[in-house]
C-alpha positions in Angstrom: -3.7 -42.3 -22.5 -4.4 -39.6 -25.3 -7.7 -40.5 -25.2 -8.4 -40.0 -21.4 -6.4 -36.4 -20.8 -8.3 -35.0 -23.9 -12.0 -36.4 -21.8 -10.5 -34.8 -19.1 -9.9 -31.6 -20.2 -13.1 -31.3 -21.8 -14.9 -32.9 -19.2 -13.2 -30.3 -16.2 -14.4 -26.9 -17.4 -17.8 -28.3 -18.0 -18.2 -28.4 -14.1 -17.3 -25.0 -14.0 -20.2 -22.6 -12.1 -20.2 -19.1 -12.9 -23.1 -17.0 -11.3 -24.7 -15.0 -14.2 -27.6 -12.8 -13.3 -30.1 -12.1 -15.8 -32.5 -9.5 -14.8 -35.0 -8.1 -16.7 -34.5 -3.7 -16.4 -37.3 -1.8 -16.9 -35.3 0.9 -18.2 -31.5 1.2 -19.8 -31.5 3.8 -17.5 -31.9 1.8 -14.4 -29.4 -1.7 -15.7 -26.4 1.1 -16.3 -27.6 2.6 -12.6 -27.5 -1.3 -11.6 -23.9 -1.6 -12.7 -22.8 1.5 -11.5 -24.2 0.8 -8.3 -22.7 -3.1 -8.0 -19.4 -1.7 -8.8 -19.6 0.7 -6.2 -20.5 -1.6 -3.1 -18.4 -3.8 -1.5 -19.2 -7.5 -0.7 -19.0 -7.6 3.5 -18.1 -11.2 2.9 -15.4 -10.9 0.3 -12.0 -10.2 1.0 -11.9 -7.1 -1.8 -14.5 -7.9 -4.5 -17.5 -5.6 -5.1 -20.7 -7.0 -5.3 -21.1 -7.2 -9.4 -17.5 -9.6 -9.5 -18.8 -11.8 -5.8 -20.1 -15.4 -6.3 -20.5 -15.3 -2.6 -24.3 -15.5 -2.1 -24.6 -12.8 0.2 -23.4 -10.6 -3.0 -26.3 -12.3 -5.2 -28.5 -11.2 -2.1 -27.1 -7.6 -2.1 -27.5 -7.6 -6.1 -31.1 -8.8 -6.0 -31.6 -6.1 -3.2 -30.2 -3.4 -5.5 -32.4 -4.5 -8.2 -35.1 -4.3 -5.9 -34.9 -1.1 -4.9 -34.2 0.8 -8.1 -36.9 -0.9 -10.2 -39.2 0.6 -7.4 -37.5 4.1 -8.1 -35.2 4.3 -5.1 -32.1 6.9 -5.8 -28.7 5.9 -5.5 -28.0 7.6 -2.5 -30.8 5.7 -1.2 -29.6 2.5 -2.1 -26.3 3.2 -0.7 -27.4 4.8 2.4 -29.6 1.8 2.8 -26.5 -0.5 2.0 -24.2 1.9 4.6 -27.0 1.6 7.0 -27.2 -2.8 7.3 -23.3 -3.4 6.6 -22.1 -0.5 7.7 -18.6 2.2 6.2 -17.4 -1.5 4.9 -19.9 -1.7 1.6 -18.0 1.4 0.3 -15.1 1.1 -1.5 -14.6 4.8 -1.2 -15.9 5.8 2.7 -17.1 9.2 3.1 -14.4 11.6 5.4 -15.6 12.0 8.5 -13.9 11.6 12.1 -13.2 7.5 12.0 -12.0 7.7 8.5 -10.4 10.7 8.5 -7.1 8.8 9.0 -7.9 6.3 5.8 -7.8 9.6 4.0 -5.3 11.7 4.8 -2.8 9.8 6.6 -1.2 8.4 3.4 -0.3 12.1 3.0 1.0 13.0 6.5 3.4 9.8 6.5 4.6 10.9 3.4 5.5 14.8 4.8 7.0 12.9 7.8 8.9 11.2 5.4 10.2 14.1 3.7 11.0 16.5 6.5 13.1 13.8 7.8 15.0 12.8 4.5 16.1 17.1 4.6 16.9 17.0 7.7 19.3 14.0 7.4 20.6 15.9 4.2 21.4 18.9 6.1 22.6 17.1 8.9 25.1 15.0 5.9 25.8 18.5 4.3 27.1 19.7 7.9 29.5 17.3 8.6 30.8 16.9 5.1 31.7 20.5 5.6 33.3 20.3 8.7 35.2 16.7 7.5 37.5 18.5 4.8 39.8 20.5 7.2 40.5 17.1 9.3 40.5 14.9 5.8 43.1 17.0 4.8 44.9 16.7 8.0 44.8 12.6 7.8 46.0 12.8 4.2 49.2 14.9 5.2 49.9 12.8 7.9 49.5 9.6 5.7 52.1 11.3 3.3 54.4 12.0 5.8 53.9 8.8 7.3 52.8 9.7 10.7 49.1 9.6 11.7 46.9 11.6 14.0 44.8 10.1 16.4 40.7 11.4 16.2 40.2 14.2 19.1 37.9 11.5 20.8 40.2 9.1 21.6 42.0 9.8 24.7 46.3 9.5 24.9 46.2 5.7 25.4 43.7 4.8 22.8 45.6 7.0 20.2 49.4 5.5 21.1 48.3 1.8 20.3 45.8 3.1 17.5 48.9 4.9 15.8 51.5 2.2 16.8 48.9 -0.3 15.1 48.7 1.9 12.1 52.5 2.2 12.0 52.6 -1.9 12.1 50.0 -2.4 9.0 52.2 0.3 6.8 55.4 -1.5 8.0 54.0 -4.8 5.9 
């Protein structure tokens, strides 16, 4: 039995595939611009892998593209622009500001003012009514000492007889 899991884990990572590039750069210039570049773009197939981590083989396509292009002497803004140009805003992992992505950008920032003008304005709105509570807290607490209670202003005469006459009940036990 020893015999057969050890083959088998030995055997299994053999059958492992890794996609491994090897290109041959005409410059270290242009293989740390080819890195730079692969990091960059986005694989339009993958979920959220750039092009230099894919396996998918439109991302060896895109690579080879890349490749391509700067051993001919393109820039990287023409690479990218060319990228941005066939897959669209989606290659980039960071999408220039403009009117569709404005809210990609900056609306992380508005929710979180939102956020913040409405946590002051509930503490305000707390600070108010813990100021006006005391005066009627005290009120309760002398009525519990005395061993009457007063009913809340909203409750009308009814409400505040069987509300007292229950209170009355629960500090009789």
């Amino acid at each position: 039995m020893r015999f057969w899991l050890l083959l088998a884990l030995v055997w299994l990572p053999l059958t492992a595939q890794a996609t491994i590039d090897a290109y041959e750069f005409s410059s270290e210039e242009n293989e740390q611009r080819f890195h730079e570049l692969t990091n960059v773009l986005r694989c339009p197939k993958c979920q959220n892998q750039n092009i230099s981590d894919s396996d998918a083989p439109l991302a060896a396509d895109l690579r080879r593209e890349v490749y391509r292009m700067l051993e001919e002497g393109e820039a990287n803004d023409g690479i990218i622009d060319f990228m941005v140009t066939r897959y669209g805003e989606f290659v980039l992992y960071r999408p220039k500001v403009n009117a569709t992505t404005w809210l990609l950008w900056y609306g992380p920032f508005v929710l979180l003012a939102i956020g913040l003008i409405v946590v002051v304005l509930i503490s305000r709105n707390r600070r108010r009514q813990q100021t006006a509570a005391p005066a009627s807290g005290a009120e309760v607490n002398s009525a519990e000492s005395s061993g009457r209670y007063q009913a809340s202003a909203e409750l009308s005469a009814d409400e505040s007889a069987r509300l007292n006459k229950l209170l009355q009940q629960d500090s009789d036990q």
